[in-house]
C-alpha positions in Angstrom: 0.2 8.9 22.0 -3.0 9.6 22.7 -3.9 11.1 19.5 -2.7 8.5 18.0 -4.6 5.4 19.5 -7.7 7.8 19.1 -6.4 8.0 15.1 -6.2 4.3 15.0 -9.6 3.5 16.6 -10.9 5.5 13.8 -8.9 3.5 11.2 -9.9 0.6 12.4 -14.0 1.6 12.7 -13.7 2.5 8.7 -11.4 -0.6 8.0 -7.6 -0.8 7.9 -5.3 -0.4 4.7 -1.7 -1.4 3.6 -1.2 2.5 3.4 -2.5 2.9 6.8 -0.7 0.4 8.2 2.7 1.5 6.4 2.4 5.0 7.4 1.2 4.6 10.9 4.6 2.4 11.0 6.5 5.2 9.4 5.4 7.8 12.0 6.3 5.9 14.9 10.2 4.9 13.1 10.0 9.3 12.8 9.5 9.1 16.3 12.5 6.8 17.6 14.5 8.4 15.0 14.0 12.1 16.1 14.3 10.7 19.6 17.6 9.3 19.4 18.6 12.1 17.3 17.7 14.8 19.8 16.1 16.4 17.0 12.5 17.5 16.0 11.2 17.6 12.0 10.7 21.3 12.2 14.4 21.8 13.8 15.6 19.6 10.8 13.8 21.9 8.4 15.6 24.9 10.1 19.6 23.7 9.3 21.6 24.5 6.4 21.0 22.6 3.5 23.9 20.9 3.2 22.8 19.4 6.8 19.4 19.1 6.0 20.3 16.9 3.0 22.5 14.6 5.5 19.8 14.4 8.2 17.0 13.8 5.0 19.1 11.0 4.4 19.6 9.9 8.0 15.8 9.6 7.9 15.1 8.1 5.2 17.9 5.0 5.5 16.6 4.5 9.2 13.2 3.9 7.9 14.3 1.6 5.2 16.8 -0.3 7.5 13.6 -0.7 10.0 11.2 -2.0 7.6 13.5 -4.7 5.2 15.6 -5.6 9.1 12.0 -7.0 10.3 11.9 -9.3 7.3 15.4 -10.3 7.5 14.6 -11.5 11.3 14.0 -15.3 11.4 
């Protein structure tokens, strides 16, 4: 976490972007996701790729749900 304030204090000294902002989102969804998961990026990497595909896809569909179910909320 630390890291990552430091990374956004830096952001924010240059200016913020729409990128910036939608990946620094993006990393922290990565983050719940692999924490409810029980399951680190690299140890997704490592499983067969018929798994990997389904987990990819996992991903993916979490991130998507997370960003349109914010605009959905009232």
């Amino acid at each position: 976490m630390a890291f990552l304030v430091h990374k956004m204090a830096q952001i924010e000294a240059k200016g913020r972007s729409v990128n910036g902002d939608i990946l620094e989102g993006m990393s922290f969804h990565m983050l719940e996701w692999q924490y409810d998961e029980h399951l680190s990026i690299k140890a997704v990497l490592k499983l067969p790729e018929k798994q990997f595909l389904v987990k990819r896809d996992d991903l993916v569909d979490f991130i998507e749900w997370k960003y349109h179910s914010v605009v959905k909320k009232p």
